[in-house]
VOGU-3710 file (C-alpha; in Angstrom, 3 decimals, decimal comma):
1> xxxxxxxxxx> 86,641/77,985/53,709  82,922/79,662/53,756  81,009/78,335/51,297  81,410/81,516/49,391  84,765/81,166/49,334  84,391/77,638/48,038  82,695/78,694/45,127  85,229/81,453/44,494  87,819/78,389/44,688  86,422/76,235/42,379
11> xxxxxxxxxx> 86,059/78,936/39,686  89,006/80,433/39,843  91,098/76,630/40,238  88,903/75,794/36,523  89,841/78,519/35,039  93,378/79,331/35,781  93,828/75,342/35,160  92,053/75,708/31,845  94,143/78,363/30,987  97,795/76,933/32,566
21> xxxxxxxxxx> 97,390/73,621/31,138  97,075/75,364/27,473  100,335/77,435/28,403  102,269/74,845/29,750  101,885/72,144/27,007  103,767/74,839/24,820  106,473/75,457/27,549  109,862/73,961/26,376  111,987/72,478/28,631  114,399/75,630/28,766
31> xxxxxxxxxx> 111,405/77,987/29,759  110,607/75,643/32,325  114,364/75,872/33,798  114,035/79,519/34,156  110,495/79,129/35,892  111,721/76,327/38,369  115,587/76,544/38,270  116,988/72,883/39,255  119,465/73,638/41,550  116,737/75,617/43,653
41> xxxxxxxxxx> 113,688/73,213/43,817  114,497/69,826/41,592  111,146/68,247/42,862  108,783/71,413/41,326  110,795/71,613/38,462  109,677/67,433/38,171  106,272/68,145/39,115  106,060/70,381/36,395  107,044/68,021/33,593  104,385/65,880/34,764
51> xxxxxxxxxx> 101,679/68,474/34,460  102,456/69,116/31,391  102,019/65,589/30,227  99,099/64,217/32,858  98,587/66,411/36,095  98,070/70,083/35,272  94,993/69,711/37,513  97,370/68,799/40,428  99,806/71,108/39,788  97,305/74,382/39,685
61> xxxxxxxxxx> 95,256/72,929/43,007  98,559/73,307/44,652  99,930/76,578/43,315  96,188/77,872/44,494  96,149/76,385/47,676  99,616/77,725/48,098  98,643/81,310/47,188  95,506/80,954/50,088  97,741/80,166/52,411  100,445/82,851/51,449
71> xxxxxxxxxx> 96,847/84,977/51,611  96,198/84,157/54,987  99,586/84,573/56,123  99,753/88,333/53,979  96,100/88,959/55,886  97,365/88,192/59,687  99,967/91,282/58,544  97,047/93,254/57,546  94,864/95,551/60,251  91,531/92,957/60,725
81> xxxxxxxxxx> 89,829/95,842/62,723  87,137/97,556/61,730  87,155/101,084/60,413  84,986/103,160/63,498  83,546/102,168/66,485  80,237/99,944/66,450  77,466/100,217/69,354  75,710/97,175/68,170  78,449/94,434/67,771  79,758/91,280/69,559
91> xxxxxxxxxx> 82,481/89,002/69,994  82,041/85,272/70,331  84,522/83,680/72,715  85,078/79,543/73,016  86,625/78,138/76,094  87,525/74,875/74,831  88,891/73,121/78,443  90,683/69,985/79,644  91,167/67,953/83,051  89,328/69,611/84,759
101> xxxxxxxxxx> 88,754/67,425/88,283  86,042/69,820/89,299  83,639/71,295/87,010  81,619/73,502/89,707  83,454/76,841/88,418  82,433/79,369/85,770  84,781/81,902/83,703  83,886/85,351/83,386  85,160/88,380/81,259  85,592/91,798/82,651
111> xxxxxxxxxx> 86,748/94,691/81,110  87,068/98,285/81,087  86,242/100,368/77,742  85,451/104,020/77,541  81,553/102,951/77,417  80,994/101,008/79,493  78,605/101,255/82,280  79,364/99,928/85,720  81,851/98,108/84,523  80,379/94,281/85,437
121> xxxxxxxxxx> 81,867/90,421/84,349  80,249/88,877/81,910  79,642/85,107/82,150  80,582/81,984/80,088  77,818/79,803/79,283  78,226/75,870/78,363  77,449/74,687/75,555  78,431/71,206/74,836  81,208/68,602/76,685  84,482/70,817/77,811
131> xxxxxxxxxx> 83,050/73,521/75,883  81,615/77,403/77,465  80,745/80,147/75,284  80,351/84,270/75,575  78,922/86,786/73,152  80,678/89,834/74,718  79,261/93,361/73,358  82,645/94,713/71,904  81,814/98,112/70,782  85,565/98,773/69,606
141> xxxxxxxxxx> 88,343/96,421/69,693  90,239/95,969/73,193  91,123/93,824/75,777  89,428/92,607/78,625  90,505/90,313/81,712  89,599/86,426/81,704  88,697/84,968/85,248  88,137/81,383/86,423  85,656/81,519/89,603  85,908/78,143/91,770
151> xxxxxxxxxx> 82,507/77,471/93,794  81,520/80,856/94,727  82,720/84,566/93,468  83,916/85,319/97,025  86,400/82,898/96,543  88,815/81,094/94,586  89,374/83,292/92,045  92,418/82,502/89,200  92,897/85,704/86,688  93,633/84,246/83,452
161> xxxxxxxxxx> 94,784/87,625/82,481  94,283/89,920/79,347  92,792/88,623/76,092  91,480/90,934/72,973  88,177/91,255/71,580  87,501/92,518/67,676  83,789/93,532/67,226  82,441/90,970/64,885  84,953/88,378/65,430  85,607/85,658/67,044
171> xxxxxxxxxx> 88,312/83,452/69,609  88,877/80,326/70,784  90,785/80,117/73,442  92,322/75,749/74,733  92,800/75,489/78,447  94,389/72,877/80,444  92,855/72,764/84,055  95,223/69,888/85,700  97,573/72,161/87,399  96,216/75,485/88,556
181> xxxxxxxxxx> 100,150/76,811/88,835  100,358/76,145/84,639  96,983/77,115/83,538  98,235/80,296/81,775  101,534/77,996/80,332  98,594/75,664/78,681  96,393/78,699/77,120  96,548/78,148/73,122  94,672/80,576/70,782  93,053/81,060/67,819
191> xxxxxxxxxx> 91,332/83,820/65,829  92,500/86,945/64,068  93,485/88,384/67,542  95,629/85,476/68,377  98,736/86,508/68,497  97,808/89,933/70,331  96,431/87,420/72,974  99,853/84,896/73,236  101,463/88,215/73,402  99,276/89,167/76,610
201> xxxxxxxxxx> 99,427/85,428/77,919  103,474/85,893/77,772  103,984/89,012/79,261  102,320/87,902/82,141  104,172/85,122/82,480  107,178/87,180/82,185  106,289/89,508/84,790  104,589/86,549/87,261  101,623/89,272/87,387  98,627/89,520/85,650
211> xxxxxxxxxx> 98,293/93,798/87,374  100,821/96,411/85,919  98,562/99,225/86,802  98,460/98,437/90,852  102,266/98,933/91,420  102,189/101,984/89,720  98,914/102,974/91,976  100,194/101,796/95,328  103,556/104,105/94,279  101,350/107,067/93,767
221> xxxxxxxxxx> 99,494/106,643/97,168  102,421/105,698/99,178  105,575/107,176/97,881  106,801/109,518/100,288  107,865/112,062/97,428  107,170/112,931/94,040  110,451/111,939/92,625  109,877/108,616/94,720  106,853/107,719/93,340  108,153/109,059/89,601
231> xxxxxxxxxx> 111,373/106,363/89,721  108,622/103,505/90,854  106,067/104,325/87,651  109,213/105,276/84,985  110,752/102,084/86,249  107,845/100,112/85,458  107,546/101,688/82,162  110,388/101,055/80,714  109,893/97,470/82,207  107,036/97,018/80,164
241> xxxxxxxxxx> 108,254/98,500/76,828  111,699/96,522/77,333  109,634/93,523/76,977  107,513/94,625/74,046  110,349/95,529/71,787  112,380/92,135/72,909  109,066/89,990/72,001  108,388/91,467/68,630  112,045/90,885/67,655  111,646/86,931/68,665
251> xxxxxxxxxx> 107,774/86,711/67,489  105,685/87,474/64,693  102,769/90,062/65,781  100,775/91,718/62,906  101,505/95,020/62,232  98,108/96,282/63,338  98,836/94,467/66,788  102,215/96,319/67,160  100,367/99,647/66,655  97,630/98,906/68,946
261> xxxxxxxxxx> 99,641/97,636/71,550  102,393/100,733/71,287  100,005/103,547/71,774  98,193/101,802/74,730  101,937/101,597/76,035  103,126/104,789/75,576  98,815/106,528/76,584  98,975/104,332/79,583  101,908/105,822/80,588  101,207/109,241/79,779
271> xxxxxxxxxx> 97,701/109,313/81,691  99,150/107,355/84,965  101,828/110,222/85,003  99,329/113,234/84,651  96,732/110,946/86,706  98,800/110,458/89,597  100,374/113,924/89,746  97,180/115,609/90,025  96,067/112,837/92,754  98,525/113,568/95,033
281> xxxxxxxxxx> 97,877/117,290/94,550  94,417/117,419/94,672  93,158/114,292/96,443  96,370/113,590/98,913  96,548/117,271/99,432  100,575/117,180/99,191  102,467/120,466/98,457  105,468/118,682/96,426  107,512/120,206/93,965  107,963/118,773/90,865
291> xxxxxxxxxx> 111,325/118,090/89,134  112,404/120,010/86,197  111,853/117,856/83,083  108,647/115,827/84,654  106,734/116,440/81,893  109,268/115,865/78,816  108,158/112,279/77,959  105,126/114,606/76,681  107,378/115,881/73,658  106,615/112,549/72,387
301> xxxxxxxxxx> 102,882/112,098/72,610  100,587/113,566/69,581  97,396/114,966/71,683  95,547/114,137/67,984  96,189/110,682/66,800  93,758/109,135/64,484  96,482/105,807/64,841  95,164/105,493/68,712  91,136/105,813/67,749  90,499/102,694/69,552
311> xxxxxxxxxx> 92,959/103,072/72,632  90,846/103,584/75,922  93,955/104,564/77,519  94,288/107,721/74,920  90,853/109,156/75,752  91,621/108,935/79,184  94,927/110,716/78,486  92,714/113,485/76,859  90,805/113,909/79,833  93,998/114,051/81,917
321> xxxxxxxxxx> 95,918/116,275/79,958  92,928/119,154/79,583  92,804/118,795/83,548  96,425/119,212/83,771  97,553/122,077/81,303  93,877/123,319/79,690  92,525/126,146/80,322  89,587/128,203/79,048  90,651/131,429/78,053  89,244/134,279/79,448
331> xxxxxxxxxx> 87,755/135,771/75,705  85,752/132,435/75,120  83,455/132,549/78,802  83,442/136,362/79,960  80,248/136,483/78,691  78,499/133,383/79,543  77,005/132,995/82,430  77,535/129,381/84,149  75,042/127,926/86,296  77,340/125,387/87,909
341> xxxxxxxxxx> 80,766/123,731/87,366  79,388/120,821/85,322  77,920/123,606/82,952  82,271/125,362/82,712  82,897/121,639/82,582  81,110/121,024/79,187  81,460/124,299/77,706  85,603/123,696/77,927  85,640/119,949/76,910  83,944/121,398/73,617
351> xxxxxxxxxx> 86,468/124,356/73,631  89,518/122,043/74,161  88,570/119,551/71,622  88,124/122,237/68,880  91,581/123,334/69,890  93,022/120,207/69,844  90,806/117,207/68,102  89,345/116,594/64,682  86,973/114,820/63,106  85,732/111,568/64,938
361> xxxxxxxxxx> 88,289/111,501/67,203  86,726/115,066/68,533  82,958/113,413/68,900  84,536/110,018/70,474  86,163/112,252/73,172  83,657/114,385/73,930  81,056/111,688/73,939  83,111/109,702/76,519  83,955/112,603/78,628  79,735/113,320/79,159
371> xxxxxxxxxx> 78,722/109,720/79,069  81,479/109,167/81,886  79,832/112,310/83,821  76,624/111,344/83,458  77,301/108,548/85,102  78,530/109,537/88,141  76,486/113,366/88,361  73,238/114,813/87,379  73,961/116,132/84,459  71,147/115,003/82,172
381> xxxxxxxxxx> 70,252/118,546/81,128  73,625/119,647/80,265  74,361/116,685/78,184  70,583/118,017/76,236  72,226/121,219/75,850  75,691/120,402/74,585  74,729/117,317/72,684  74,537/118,914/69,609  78,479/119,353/69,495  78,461/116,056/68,879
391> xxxxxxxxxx> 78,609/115,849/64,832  79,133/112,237/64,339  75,047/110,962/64,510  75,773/107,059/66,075  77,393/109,099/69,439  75,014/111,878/69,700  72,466/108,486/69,338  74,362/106,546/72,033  74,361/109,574/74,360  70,834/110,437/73,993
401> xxxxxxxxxx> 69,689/106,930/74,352  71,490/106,610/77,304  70,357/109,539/79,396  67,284/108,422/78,321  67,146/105,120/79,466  69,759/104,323/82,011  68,268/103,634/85,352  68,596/106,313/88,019  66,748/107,086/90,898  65,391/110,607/90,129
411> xxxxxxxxxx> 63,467/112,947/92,697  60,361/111,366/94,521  61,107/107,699/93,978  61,274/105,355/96,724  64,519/104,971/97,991  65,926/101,604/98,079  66,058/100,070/101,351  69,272/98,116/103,562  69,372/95,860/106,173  73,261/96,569/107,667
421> xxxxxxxxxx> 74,746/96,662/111,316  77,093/99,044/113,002  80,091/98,484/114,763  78,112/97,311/117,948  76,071/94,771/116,451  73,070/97,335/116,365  71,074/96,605/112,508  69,317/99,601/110,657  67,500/99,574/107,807  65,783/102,343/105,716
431> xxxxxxxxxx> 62,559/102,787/107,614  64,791/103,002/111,332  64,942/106,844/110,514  61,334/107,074/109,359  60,034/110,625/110,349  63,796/112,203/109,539  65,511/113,700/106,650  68,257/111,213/105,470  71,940/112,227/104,138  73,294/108,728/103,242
441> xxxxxxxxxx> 77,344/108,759/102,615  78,825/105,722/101,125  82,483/105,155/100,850  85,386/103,081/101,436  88,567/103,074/102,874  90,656/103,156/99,607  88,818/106,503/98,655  91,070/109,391/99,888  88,246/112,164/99,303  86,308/109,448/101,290
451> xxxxxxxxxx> 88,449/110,343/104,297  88,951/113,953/103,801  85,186/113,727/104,257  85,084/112,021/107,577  87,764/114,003/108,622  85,326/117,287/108,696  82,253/115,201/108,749  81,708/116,365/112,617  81,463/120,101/111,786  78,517/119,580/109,425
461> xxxxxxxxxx> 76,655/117,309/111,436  77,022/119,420/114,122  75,597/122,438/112,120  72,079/120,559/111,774  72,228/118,658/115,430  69,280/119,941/116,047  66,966/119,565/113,328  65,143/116,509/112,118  68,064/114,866/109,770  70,356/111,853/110,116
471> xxxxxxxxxx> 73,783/111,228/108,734  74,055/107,477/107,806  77,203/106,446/106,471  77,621/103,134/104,508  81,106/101,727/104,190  81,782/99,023/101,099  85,475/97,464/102,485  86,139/93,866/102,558  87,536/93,716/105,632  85,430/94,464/108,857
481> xxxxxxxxxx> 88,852/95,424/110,922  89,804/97,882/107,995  86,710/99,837/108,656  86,637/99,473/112,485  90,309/100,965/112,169  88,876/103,957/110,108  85,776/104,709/112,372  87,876/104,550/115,647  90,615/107,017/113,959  88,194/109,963/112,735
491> xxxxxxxxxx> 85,369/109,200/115,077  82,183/110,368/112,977  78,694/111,618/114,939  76,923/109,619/112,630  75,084/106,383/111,988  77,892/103,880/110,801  77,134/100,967/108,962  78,981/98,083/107,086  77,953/96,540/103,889  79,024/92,724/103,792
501> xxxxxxxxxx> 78,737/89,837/101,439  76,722/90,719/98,387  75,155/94,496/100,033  78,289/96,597/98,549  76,620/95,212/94,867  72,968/95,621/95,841  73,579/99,058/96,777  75,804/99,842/94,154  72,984/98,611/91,431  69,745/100,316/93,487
511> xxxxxxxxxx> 71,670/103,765/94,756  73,405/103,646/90,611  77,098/104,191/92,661  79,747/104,193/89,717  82,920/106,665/92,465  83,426/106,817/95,919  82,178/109,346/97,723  78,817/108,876/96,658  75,867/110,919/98,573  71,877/110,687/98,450
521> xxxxxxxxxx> 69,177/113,044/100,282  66,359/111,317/101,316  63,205/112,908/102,868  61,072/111,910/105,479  59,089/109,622/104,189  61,526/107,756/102,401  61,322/109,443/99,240  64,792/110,225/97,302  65,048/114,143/97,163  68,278/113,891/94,962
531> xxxxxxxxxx> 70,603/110,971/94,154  74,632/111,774/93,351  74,177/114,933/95,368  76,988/117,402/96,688  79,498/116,531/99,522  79,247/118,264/102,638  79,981/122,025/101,719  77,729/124,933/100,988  75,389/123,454/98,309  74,095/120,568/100,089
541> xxxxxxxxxx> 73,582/122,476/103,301  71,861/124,973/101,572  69,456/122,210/99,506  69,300/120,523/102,876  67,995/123,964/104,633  65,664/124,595/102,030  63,715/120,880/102,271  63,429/121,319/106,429  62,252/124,670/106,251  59,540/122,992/103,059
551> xxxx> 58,294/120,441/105,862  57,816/122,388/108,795  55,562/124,214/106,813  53,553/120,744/105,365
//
């Protein structure tokens, strides 16, 4: 007990012993017999006689201790999260660990929430003997993934799997480290998201995985058909909510736990579908028909549910769904006139979520949508203009601040350098192309826009082959053969280089890279012109025209 609670204890046990001692002195035996029937619970009924004779004090210590406990137990069924989300709170997480033959390793927590930037591991710290400790900003409740690192990040990493933060609270997680094959079998937990987090722990187990999302991914990207890659992610589905409804008949999960974990379910679901339908249209370029009835697991998904405020996976759904079957009508834009797409883009995410949202749920959505853009695209000056759609002040605070703040490499800073080889051995660095304009393209190999940008990559270098700019591109795989393969298949005209070891983070920190393809226009003297700008195509040629024909006349 805190110490407050303490004090409550020992004022109520005086006075409702005060108070049963007087009634019980006058409590015949008969009175008793209907209290604590024989037959039921002979001992209490015995235990009672005495108190009314000697132990009263005895008798009331229990019956409070018992009505804690029956408390506690009444609590666990009880929601423990908090009522909105919370931009400056934390979780505490204890790693209490045993046999562990070689202590060089550290534990880190990463996890994706609808605010976070970069999305980057936090690490354990230790604090005492067998003991490591994390104060984890938790801005809403969720979970994140749990990682042991042996020696070095590169290598010898063991996922732990899923366990769930609550702003404010805390978790202590025991971890036996003699058998890497049984360290998730060991895991025990405590803490008001405990069983939430054994719940986790067991469907991995289960499933021998600790990744539900890459199956369905690989299906979307490889399946040779729609319908193909629709059996893979339905049968996965109904995998995972088989499970859920067998565990909560054999185990005790609180009700708020059930909740949480059934709209993240059922969101999950929703958004991979919508997600992976429009990836394969837009991003894998495949003309597939879809099968009648593809969309009728939607008849059973509220687009407002207050219930799922805290479920990343139900913004994201948002987001899908307005890409999939939103769209502006005609009466609400004919007379606007739209600089860009990012300025249709916010003007319909307000228009949608007055259609559809309410409340907080409408300022959560819309704040995640722009804080997620802003991120990834200039759009600093539309956020300014739109912020004030945001009613709820603590977003409108977050999104301001962050704008504001966040580093990003704006027009006439110095752009960060490199030191990187190309597929010859040949190394480059930032000042190798002194004296030219620079149009640096980083991807990978996993990006399919990535490659639909190599593919025509020729054309547009081409265009300016004879005017004083470089194309560098900067690839981010793990594998060196993976992006030989690549270069040897589309065979780009430009400067090719590899980013190995620790370089993919580096550049992903300096150059603020959150998506693949990411593009930056450098001038000749090394100065950024724009970072996050366009892909090859009509706007960045004509920016690009604009800054040669500004220098020749320098």
């Amino acid at each position: 007990l805190s110490a407050k609670q303490f004090c409550n204890f020992q004022s109520s046990l005086r006075s409702a012993n005060t108070k049963l001692h007087q009634k019980l002195v006058s409590t015949t035996d008969m009175e008793l017999e209907l209290l604590c029937p024989r037959g039921n619970n002979s001992i209490t009924f015995a235990l009672a006689k005495n108190i009314i004779i000697m132990k009263s004090f005895l008798f009331v210590s229990v019956i409070i201790i018992l009505g804690l406990s029956c408390n506690r137990k009444q609590e666990a069924k009880q929601s423990v999260l908090p009522n909105s989300f919370q931009f400056d709170s934390y979780s505490k997480v204890y790693v209490k660990y045993t046999n562990a033959a070689d202590t060089n390793f550290a534990i880190l927590a990463h996890g994706w929430n609808i605010f976070a930037e970069n999305d980057k591991s936090t690490s354990f710290h230790r604090i005492g003997k067998n003991l490591l400790f994390d104060s984890i900003l938790t801005i809403y409740p969720h979970p994140v993934d749990l990682n042991i690192v042996w020696g070095n990040k590169f290598f010898g990493i063991c996922k732990l799997g899923n366990i769930f933060l609550i702003p404010g609270d805390s978790l202590f997680i025991e971890i036996d480290l003699a058998d890497s094959a049984n360290f998730k079998r060991s895991m025990k937990f405590s803490g008001n998201a405990a069983l939430l987090c054994e719940y986790y722990n067991q469907k991995d187990l289960h499933f021998n995985t600790t990744d539900f999302n890459g199956p369905k991914a690989m299906a979307c990207n490889f399946a040779t058909t729609y319908i193909e890659y629709r059996k893979v992610e339905d049968t996965l589905v109904a995998k995972e909510f088989a499970f859920f409804n067998q565990y909560i008949k054999k185990h005790e999960l609180p009700n708020w736990a059930i909740q949480y974990e059934l709209n993240d379910l059922k969101y999950n679901s929703a958004f991979g579908i919508l997600n992976s339908t429009l990836y394969r249209q837009k991003m894998l370029f495949l003309d597939e028909e879809l099968f009648d009835g593809c969309y009728d697991f939607l008849d059973t998904i509220n687009i407002y549910e207050p219930k799922a405020i805290f479920g990343s996976y139900y913004y994201t759904f948002l987001r899908e769904y307005k890409s999939a079957f939103y769209k502006l009508p005609e009466s609400l834009y004919v007379d606007r006139n739209f600089e860009n797409r990012y300025e249709y883009e916010f003007y319909s995410d307000v228009c949608f979520a007055d259609s559809f949202l309410e409340g907080e749920i409408k300022d959560i959505y819309l704040c995640s949508r722009w804080f997620s853009l802003a991120q990834r695209r200039n759009v600093e000056s539309q956020i300014q203009s739109y912020i004030q759609y945001i009613k709820t002040p603590k977003y409108a605070d977050f999104l301001t601040n962050y704008i504001e703040t966040k580093y990003r490499l704006n027009e006439g800073d110095k752009a960060p350098s490199f030191y990187l080889k190309d597929s010859t051995g040949n190394a480059y660095s930032l000042r190798s192309f002194r004296g030219k304009f620079i149009y640096l393209f980083f991807w990978n190999s996993g990006c399919k826009p990535c490659l639909k940008v190599l593919e025509r990559l020729n054309s547009f270098i081409d265009e300016f082959k004879n005017e004083d700019i470089v194309v560098v591109t900067i690839n981010s795989d793990t594998k060196e053969e993976v992006w030989k393969y690549i270069l040897k298949k589309y065979n780009p005209k430009s400067i090719n280089l590899w980013s190995k070891g620790n370089w993919p983070n580096i550049l992903g920190d300096s150059y603020d890279i959150h998506s693949h393809p990411h593009f930056c226009l450098i001038d000749k003297n090394g100065l950024v012109i724009m970072n996050k700008c366009e892909r090859p195509g009509a706007g960045i040629k004509e920016l690009i025209r604009m800054e040669l024909e500004a220098a020749q006349h320098d």
